[in-house]
PyMOL Python script that loads the backbone (N, CA, C, O; Angstrom):
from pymol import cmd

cmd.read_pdbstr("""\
ATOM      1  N   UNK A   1       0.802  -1.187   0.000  1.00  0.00           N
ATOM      2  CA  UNK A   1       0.000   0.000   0.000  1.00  0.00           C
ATOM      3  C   UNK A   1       0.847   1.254   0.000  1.00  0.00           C
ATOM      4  O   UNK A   1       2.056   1.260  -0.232  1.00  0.00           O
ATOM      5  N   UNK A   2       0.077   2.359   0.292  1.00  0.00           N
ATOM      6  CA  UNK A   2       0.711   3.458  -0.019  1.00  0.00           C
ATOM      7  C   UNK A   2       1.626   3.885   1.528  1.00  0.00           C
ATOM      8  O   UNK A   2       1.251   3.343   2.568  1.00  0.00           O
ATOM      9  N   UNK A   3       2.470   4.586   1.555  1.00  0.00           N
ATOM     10  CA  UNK A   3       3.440   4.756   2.715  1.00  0.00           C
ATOM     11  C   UNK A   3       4.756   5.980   1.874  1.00  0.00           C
ATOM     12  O   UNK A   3       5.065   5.995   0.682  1.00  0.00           O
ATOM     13  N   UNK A   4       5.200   6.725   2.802  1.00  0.00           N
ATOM     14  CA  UNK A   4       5.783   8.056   2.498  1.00  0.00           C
ATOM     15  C   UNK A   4       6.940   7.394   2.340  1.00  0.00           C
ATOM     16  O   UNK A   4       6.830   6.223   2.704  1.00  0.00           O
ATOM     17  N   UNK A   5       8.183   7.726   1.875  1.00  0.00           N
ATOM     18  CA  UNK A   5       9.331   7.459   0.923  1.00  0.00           C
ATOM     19  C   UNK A   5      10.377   7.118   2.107  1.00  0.00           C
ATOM     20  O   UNK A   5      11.382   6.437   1.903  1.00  0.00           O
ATOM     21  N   UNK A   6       9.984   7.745   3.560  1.00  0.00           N
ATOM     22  CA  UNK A   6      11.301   7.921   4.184  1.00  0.00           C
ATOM     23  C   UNK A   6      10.988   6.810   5.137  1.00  0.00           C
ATOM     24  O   UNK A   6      11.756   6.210   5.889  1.00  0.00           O
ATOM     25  N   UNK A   7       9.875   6.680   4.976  1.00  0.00           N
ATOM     26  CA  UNK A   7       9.456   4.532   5.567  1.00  0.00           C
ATOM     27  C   UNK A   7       9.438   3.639   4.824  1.00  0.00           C
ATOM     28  O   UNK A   7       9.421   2.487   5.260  1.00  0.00           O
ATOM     29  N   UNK A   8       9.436   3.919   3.407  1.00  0.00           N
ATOM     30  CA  UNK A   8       9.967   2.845   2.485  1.00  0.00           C
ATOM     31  C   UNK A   8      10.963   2.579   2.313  1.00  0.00           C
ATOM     32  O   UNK A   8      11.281   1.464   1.900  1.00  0.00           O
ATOM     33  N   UNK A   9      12.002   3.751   2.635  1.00  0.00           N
ATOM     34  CA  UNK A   9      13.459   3.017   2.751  1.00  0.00           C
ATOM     35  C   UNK A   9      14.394   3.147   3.711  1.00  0.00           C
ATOM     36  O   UNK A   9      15.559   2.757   3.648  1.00  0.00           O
ATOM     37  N   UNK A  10      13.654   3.919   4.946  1.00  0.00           N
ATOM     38  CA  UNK A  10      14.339   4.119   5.942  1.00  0.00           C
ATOM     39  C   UNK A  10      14.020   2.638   7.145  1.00  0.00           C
ATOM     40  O   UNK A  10      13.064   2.625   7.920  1.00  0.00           O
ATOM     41  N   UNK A  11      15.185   1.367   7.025  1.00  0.00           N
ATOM     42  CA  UNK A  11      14.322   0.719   8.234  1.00  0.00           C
ATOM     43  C   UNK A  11      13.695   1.009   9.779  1.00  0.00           C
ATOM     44  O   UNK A  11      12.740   0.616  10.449  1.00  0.00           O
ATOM     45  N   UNK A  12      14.636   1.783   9.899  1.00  0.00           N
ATOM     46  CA  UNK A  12      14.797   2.709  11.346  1.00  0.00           C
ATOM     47  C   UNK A  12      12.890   3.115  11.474  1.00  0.00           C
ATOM     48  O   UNK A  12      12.048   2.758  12.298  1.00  0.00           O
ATOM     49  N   UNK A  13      12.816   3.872  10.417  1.00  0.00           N
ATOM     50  CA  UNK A  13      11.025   4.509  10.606  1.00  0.00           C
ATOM     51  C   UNK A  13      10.217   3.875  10.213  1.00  0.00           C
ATOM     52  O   UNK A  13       9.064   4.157  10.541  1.00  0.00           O
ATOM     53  N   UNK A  14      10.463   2.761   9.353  1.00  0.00           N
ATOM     54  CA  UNK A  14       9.641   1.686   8.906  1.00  0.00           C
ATOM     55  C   UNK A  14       9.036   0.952  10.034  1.00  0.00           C
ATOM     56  O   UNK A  14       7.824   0.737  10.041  1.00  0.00           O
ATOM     57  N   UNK A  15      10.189   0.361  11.456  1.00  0.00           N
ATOM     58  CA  UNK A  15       9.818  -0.259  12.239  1.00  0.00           C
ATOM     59  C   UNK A  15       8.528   0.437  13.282  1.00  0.00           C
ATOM     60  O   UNK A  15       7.943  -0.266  14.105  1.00  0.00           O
ATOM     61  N   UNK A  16       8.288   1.568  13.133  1.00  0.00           N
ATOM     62  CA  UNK A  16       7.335   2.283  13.765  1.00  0.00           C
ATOM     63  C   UNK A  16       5.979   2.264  13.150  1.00  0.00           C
ATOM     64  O   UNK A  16       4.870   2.274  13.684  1.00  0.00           O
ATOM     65  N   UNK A  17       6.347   2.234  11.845  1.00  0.00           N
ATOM     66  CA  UNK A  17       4.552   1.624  10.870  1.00  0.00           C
ATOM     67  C   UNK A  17       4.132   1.034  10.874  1.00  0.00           C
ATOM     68  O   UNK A  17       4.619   0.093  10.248  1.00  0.00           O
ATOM     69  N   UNK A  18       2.833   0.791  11.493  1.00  0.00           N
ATOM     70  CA  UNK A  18       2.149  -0.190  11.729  1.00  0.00           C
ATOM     71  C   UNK A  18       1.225  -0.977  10.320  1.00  0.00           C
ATOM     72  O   UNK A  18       0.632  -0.408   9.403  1.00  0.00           O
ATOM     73  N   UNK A  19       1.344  -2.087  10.519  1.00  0.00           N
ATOM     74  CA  UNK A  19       0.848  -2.967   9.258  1.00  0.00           C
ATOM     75  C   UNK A  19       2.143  -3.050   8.029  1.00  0.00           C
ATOM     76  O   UNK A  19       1.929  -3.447   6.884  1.00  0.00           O
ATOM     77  N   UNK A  20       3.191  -2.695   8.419  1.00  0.00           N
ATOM     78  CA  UNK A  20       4.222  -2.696   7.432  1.00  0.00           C
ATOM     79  C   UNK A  20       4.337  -4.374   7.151  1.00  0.00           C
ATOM     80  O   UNK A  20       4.234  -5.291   7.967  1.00  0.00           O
ATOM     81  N   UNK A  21       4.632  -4.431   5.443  1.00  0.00           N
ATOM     82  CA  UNK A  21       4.785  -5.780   5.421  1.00  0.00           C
ATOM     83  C   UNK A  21       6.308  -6.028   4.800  1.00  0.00           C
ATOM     84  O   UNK A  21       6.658  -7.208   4.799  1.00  0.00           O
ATOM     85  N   UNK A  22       7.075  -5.247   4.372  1.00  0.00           N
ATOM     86  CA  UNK A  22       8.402  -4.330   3.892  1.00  0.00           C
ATOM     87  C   UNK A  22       9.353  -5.644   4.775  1.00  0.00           C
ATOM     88  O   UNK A  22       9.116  -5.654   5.982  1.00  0.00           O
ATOM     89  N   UNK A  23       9.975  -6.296   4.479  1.00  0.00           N
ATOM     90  CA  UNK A  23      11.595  -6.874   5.375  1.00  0.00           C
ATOM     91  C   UNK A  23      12.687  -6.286   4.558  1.00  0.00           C
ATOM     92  O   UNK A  23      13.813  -6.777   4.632  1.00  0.00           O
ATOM     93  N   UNK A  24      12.380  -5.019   3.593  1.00  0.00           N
ATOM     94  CA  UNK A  24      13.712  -4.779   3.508  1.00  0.00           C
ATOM     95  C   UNK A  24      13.544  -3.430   2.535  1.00  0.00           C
ATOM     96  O   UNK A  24      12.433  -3.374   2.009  1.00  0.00           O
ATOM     97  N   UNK A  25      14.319  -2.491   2.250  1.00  0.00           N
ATOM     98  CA  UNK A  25      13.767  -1.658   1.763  1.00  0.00           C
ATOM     99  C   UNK A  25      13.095  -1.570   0.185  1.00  0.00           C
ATOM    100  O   UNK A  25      13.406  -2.396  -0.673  1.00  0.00           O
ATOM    101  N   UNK A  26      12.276  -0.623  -0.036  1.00  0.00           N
ATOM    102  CA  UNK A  26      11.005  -0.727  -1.196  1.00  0.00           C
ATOM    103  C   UNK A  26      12.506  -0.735  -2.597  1.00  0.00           C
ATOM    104  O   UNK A  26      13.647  -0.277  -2.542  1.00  0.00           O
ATOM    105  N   UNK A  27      11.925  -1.312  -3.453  1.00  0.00           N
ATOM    106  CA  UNK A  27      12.598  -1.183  -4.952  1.00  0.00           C
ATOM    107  C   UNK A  27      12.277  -0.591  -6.004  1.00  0.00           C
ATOM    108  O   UNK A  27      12.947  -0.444  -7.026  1.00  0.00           O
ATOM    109  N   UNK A  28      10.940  -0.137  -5.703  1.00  0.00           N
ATOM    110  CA  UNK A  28       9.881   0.788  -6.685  1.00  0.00           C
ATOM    111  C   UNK A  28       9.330   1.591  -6.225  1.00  0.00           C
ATOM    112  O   UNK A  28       8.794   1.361  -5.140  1.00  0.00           O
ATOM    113  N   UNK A  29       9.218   2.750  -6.763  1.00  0.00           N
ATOM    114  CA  UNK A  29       8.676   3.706  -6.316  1.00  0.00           C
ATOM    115  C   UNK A  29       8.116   4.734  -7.380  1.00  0.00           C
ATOM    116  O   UNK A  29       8.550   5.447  -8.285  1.00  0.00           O
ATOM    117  N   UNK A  30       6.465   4.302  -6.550  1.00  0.00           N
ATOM    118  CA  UNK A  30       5.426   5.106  -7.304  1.00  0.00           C
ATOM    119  C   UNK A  30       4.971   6.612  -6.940  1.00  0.00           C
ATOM    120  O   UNK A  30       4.141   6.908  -6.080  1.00  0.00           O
ATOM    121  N   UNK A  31       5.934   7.814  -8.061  1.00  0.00           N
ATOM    122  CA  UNK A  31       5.079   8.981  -7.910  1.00  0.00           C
ATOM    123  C   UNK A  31       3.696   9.748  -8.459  1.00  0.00           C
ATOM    124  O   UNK A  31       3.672  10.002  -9.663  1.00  0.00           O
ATOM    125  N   UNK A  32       2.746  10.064  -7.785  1.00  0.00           N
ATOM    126  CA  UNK A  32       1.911  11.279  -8.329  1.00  0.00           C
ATOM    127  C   UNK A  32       2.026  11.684  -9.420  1.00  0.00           C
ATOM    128  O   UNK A  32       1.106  11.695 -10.238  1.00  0.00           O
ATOM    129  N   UNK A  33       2.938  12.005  -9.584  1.00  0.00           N
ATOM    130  CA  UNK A  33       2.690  13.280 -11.197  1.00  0.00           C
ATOM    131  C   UNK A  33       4.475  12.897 -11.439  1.00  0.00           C
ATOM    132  O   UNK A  33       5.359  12.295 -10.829  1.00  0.00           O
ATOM    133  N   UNK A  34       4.337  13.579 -12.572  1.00  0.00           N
ATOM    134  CA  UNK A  34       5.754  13.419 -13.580  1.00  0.00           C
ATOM    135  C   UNK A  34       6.974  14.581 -12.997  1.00  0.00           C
ATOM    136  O   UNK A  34       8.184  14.359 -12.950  1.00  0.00           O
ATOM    137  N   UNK A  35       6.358  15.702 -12.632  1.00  0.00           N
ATOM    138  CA  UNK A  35       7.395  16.175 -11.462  1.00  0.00           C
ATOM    139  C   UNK A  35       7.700  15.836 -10.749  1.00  0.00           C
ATOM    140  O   UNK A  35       8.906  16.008 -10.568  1.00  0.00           O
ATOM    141  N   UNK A  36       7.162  15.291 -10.012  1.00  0.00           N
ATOM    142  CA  UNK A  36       7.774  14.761  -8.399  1.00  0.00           C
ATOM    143  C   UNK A  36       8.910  13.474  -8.954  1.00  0.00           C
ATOM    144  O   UNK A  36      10.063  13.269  -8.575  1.00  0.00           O
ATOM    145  N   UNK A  37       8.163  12.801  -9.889  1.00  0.00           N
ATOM    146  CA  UNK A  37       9.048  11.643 -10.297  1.00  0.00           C
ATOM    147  C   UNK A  37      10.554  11.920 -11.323  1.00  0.00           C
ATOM    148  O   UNK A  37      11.386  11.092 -11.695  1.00  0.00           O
ATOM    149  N   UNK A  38      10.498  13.127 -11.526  1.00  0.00           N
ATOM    150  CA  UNK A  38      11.976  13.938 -12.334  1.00  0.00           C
ATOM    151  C   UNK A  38      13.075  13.973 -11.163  1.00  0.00           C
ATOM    152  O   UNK A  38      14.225  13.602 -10.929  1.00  0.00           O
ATOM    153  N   UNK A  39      11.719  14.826 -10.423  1.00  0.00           N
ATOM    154  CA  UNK A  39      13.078  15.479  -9.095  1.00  0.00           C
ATOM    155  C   UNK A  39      13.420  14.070  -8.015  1.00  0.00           C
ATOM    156  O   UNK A  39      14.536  14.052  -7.497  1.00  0.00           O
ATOM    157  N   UNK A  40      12.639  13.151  -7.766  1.00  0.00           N
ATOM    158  CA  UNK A  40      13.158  12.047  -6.927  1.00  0.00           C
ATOM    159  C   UNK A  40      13.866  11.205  -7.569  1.00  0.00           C
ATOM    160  O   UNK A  40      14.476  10.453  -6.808  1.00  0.00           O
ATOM    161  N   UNK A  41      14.082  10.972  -8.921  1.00  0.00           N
ATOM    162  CA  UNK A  41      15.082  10.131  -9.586  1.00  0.00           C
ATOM    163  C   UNK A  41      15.886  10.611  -9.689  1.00  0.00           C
ATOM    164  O   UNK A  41      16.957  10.027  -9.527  1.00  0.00           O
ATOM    165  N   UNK A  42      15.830  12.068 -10.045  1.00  0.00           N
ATOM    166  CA  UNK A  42      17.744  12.564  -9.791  1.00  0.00           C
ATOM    167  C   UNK A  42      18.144  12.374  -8.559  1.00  0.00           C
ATOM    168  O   UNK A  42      19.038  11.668  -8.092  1.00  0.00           O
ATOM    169  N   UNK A  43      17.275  13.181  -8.023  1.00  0.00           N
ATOM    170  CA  UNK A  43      18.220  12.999  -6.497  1.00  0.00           C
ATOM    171  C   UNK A  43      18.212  11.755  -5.870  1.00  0.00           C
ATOM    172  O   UNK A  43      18.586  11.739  -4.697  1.00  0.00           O
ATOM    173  N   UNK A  44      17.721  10.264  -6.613  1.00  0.00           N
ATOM    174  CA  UNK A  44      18.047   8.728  -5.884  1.00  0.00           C
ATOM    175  C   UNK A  44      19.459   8.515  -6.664  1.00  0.00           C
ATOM    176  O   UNK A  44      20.437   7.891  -6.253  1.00  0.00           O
ATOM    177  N   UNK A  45      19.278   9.312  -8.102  1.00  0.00           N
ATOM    178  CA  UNK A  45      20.829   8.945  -8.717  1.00  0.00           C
ATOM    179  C   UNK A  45      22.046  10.005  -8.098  1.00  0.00           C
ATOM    180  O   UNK A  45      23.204   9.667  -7.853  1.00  0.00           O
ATOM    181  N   UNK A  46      21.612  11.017  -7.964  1.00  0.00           N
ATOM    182  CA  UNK A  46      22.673  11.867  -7.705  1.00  0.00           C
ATOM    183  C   UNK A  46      23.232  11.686  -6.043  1.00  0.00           C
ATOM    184  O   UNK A  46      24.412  11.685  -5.692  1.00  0.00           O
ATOM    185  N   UNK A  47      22.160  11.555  -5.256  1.00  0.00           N
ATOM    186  CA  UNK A  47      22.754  11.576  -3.622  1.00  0.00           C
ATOM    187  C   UNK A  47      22.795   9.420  -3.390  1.00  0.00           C
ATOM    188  O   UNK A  47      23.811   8.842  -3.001  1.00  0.00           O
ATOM    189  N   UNK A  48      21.941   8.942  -3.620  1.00  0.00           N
ATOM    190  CA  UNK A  48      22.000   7.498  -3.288  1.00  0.00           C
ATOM    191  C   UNK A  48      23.163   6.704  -4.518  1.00  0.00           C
ATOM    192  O   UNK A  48      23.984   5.818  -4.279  1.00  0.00           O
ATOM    193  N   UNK A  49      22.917   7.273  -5.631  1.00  0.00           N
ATOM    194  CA  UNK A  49      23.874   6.035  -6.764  1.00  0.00           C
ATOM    195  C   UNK A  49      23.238   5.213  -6.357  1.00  0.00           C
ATOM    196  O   UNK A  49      23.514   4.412  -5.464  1.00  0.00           O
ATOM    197  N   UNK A  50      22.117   5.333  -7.089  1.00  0.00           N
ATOM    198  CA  UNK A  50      20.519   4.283  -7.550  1.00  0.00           C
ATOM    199  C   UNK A  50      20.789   4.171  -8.666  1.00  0.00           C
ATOM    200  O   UNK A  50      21.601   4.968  -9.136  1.00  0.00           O
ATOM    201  N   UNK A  51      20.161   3.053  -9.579  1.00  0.00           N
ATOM    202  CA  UNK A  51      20.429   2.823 -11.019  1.00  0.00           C
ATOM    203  C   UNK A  51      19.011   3.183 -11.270  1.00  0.00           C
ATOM    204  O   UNK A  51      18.166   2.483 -10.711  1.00  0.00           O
ATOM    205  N   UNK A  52      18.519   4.403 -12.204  1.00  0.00           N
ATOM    206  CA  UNK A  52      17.366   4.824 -12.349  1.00  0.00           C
ATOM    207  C   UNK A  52      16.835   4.146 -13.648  1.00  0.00           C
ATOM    208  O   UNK A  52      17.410   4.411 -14.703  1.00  0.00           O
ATOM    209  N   UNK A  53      15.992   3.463 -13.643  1.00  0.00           N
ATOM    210  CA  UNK A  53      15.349   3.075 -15.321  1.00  0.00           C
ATOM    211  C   UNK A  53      14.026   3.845 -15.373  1.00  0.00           C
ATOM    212  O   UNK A  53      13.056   3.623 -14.648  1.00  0.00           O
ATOM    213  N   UNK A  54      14.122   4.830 -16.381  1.00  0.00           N
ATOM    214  CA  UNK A  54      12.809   5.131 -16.802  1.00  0.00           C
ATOM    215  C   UNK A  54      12.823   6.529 -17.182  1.00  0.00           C
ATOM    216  O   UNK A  54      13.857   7.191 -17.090  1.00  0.00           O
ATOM    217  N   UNK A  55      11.854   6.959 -17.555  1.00  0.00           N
ATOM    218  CA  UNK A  55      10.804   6.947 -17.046  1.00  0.00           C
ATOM    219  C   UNK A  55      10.488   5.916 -18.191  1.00  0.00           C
ATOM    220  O   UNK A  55      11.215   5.663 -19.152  1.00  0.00           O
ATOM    221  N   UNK A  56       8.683   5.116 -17.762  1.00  0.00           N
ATOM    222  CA  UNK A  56       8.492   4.045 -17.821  1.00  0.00           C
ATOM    223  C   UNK A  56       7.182   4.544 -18.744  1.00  0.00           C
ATOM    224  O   UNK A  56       6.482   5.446 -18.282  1.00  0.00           O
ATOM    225  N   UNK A  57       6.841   3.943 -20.083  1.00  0.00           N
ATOM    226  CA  UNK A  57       5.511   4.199 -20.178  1.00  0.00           C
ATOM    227  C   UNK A  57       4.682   2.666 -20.603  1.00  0.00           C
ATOM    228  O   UNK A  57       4.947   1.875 -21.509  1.00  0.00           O
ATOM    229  N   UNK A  58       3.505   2.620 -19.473  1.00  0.00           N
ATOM    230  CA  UNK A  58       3.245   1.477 -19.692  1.00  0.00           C
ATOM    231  C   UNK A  58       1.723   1.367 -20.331  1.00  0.00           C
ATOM    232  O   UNK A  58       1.509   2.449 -20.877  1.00  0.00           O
ATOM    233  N   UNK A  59       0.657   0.554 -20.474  1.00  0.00           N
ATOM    234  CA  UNK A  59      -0.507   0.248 -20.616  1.00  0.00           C
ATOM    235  C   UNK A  59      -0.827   1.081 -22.527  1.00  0.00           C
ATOM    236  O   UNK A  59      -1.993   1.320 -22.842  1.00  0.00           O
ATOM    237  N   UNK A  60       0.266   1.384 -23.482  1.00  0.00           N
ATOM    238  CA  UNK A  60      -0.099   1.715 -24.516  1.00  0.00           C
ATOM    239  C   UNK A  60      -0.249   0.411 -25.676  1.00  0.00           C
ATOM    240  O   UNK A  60       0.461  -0.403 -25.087  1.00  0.00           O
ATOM    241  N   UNK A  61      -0.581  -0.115 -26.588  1.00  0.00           N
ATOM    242  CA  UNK A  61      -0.849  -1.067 -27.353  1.00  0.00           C
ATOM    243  C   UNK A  61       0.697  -1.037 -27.776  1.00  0.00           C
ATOM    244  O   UNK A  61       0.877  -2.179 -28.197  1.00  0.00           O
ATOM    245  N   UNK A  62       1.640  -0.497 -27.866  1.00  0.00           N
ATOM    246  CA  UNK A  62       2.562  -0.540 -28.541  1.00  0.00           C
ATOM    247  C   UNK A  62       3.568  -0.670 -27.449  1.00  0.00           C
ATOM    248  O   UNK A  62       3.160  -0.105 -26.435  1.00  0.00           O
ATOM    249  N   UNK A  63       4.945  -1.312 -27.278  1.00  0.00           N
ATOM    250  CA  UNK A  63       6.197  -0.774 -26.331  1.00  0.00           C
ATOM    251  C   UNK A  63       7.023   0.279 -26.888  1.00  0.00           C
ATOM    252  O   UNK A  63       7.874   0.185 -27.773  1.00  0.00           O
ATOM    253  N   UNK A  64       6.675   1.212 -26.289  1.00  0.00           N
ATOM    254  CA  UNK A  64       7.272   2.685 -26.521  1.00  0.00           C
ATOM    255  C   UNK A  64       8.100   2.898 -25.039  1.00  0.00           C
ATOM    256  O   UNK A  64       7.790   2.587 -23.889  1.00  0.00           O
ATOM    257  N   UNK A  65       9.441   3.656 -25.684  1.00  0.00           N
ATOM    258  CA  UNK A  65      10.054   4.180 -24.368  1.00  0.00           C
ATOM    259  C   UNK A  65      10.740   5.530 -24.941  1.00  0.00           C
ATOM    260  O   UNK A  65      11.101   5.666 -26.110  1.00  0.00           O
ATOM    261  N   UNK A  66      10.867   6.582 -23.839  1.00  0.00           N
ATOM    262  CA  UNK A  66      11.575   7.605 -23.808  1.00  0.00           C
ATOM    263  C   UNK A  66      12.942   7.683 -23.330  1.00  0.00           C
ATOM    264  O   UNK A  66      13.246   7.595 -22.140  1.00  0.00           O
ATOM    265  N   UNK A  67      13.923   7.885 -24.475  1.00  0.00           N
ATOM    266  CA  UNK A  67      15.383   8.073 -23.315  1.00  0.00           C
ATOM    267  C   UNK A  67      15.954   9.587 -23.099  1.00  0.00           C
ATOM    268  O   UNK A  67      16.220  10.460 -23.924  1.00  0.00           O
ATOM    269  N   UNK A  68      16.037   9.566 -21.759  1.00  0.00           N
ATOM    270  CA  UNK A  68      16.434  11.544 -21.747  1.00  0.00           C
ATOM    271  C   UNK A  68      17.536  11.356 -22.468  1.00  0.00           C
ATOM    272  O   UNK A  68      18.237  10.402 -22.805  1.00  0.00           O
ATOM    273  N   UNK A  69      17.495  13.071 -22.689  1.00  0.00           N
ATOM    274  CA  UNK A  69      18.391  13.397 -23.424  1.00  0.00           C
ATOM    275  C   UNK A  69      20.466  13.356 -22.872  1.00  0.00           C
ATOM    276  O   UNK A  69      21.481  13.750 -23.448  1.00  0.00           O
ATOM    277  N   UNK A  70      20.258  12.790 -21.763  1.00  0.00           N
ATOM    278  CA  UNK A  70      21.574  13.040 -21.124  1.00  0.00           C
ATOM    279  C   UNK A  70      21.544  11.112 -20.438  1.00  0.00           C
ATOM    280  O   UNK A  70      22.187  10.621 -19.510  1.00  0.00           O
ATOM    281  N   UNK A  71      20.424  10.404 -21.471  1.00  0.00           N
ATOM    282  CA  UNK A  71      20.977   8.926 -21.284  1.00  0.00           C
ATOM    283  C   UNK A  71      22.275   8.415 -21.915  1.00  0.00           C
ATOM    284  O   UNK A  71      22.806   8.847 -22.939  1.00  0.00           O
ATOM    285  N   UNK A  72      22.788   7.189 -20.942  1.00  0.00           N
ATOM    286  CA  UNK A  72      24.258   6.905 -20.905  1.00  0.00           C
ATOM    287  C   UNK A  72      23.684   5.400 -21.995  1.00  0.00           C
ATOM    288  O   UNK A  72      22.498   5.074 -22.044  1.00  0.00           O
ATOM    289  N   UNK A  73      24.947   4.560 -22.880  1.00  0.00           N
ATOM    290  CA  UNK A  73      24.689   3.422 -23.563  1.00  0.00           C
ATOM    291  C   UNK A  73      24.062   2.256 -22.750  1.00  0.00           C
ATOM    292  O   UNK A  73      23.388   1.489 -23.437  1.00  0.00           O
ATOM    293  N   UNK A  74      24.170   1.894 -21.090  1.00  0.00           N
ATOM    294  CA  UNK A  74      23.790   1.485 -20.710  1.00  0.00           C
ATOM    295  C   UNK A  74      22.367   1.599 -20.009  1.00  0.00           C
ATOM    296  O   UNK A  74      21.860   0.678 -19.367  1.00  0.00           O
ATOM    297  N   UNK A  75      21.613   3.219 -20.274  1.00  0.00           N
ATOM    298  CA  UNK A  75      20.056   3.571 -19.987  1.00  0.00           C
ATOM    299  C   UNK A  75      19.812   3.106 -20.729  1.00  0.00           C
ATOM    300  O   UNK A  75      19.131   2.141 -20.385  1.00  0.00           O
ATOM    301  N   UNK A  76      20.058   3.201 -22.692  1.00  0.00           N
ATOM    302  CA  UNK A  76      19.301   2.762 -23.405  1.00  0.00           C
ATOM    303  C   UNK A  76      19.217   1.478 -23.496  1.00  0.00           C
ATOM    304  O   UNK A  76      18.179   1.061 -24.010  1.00  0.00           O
ATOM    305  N   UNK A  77      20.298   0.399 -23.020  1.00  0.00           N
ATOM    306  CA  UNK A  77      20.209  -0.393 -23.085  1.00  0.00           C
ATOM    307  C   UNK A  77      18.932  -0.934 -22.379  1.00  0.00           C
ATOM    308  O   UNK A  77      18.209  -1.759 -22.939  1.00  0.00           O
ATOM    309  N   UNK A  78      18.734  -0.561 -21.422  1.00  0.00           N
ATOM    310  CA  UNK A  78      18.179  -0.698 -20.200  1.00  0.00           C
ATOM    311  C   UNK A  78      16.505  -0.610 -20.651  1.00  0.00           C
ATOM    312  O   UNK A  78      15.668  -1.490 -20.451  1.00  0.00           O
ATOM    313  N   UNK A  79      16.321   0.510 -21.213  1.00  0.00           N
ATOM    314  CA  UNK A  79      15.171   1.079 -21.889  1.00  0.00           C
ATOM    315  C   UNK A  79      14.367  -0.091 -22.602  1.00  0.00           C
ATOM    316  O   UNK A  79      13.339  -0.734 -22.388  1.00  0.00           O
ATOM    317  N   UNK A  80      15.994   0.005 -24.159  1.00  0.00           N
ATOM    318  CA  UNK A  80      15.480  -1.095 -25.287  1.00  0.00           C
ATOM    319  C   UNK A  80      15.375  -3.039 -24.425  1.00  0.00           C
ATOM    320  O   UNK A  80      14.826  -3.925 -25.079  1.00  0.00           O
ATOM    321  N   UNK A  81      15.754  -3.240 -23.518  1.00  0.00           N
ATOM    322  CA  UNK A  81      15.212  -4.269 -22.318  1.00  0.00           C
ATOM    323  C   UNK A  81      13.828  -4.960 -22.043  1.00  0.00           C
ATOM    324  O   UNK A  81      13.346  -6.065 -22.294  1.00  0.00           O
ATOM    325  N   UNK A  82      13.272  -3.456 -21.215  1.00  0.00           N
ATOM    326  CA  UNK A  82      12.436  -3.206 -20.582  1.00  0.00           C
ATOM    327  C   UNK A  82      10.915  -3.704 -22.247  1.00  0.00           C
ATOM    328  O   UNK A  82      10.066  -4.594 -22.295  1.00  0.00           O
ATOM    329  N   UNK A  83      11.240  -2.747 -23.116  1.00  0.00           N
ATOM    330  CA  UNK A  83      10.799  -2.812 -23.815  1.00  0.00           C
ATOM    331  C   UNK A  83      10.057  -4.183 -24.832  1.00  0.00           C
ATOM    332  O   UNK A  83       8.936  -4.437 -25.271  1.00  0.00           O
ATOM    333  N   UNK A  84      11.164  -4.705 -24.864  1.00  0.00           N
ATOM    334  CA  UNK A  84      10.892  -5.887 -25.645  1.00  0.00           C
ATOM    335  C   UNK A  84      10.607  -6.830 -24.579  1.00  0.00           C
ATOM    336  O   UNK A  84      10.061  -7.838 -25.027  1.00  0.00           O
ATOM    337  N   UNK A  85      10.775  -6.850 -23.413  1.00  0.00           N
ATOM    338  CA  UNK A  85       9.811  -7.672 -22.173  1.00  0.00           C
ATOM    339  C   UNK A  85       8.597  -7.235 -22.431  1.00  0.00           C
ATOM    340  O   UNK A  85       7.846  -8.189 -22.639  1.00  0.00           O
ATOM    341  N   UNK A  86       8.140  -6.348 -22.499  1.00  0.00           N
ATOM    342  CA  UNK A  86       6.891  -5.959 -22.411  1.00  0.00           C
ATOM    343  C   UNK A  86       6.558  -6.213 -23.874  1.00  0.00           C
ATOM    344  O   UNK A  86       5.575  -6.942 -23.743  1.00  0.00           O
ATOM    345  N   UNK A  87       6.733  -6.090 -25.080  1.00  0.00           N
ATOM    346  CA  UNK A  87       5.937  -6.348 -25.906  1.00  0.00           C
ATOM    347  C   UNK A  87       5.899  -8.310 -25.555  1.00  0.00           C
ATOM    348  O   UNK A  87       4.866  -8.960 -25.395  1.00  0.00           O
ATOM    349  N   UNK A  88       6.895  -8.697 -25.529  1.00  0.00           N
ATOM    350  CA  UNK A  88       6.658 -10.159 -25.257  1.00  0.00           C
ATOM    351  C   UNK A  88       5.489 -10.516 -24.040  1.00  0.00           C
ATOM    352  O   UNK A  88       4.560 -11.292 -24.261  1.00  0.00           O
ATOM    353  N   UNK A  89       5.687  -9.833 -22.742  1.00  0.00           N
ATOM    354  CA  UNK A  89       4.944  -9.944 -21.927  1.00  0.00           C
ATOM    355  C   UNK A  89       3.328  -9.816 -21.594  1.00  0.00           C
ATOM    356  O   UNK A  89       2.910 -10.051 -20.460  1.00  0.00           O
TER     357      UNK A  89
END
""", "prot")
cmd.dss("prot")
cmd.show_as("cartoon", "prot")
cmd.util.cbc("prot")
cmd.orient("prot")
């Protein structure tokens, strides 16, 4: 379910949430709107050195992906991946 970012990966505050079902920290993370999800992927890549894939577009008839403009050979790789799972999938 839904739960704020700093109990999804903080264990320390996690252990205080009640109904948590989490043994270890979250691997996905779902934002609101397309801003919030710009500014929390930089800053999981820039302050954590998170491996960011995405942004993600899913539920279209086709596998379509976007690579920013400052993706490395291994985003797109990552991208063109994701992609052909999902048309297979």
């Amino acid at each position: 379910g839904e739960m704020a970012v700093d109990i999804a990966l903080n264990p320390e505050a996690r252990r205080l949430y009640p109904f948590c079902r989490l043994t270890g920290p979250a691997n996905v993370l779902v934002m609101p709107a397309i801003h919030s999800a710009a500014i929390s992927t930089r800053l999981a890549a820039a302050l954590g050195g998170a491996t960011v894939i995405g942004p993600l577009l899913v539920g279209l008839k086709s596998s379509v992906q976007i690579a920013q403009l400052d993706a490395t050979a291994q985003d797109i790789v990552n991208l063109a991946a994701f992609a052909a799972y999902n048309t297979n999938g």
